[in-house]
PLY file of the C-alpha trace (Angstrom):
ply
format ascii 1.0
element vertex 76
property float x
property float y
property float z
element edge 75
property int vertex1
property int vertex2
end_header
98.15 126.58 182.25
96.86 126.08 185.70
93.15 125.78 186.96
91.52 126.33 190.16
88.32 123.31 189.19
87.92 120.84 186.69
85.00 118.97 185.77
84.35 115.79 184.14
81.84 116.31 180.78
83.19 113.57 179.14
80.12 111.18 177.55
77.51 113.59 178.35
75.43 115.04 174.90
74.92 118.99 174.85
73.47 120.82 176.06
75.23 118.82 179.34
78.74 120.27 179.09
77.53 123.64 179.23
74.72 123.19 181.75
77.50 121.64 184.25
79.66 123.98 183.26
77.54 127.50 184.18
76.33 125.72 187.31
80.11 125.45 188.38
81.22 128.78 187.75
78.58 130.39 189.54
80.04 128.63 192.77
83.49 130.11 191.72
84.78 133.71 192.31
85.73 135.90 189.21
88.88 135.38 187.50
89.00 131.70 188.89
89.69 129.12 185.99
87.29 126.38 185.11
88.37 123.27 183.21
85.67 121.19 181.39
86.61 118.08 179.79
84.46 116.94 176.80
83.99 114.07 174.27
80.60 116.18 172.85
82.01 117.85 169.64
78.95 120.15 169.75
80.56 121.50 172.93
83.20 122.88 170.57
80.56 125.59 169.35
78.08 125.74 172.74
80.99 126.64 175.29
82.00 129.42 173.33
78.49 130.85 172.47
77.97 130.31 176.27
81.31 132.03 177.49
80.48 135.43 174.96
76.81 135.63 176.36
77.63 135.29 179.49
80.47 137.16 180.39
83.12 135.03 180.66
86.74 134.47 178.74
87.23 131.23 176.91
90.97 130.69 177.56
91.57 128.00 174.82
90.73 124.17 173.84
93.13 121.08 173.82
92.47 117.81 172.81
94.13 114.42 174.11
92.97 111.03 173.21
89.64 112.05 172.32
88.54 114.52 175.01
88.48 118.08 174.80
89.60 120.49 177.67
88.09 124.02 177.65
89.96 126.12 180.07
87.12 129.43 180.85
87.89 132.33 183.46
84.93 133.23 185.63
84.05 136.77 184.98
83.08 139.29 186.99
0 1
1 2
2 3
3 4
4 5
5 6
6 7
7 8
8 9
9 10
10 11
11 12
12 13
13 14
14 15
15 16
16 17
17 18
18 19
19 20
20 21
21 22
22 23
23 24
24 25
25 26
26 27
27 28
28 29
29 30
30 31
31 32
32 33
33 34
34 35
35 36
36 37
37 38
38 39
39 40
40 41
41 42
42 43
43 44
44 45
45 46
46 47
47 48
48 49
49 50
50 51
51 52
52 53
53 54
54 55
55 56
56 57
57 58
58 59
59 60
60 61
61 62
62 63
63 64
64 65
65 66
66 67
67 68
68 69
69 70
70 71
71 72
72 73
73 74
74 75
């Protein structure tokens, strides 16, 4: 899948990944796709819970060598 951003979470302790993350995508027009990589396994629950309450559409989650990549639509 493609993405329009990515940012670097990796090393950073919640709540970090998703503070970065929500700052991003509300420089980014809707339906524009955000990828956040993480090493935080609490990020596995908080990007979720953030994506529902907020609007947007959590895409999916991969994992390679240790880092987790979140891929999240902007919504509307």
């Amino acid at each position: 899948m493609q993405w329009d951003v990515e940012i670097d979470c990796a090393g950073l302790l919640c709540p970090l990944p998703v503070l970065r993350a929500r700052k991003r995508l509300l420089g980014m027009a809707a339906g524009e796709v955000l990828r956040v990589l993480a090493t935080d396994k609490m990020a596995a629950i908080d990007l979720p819970h953030f994506c529902a309450q907020s609007g947007h559409e959590l895409l999916g989650i991969s994992e390679s060598s240790g880092i987790d990549a979140y891929l999240i639509r902007r919504g509307a």
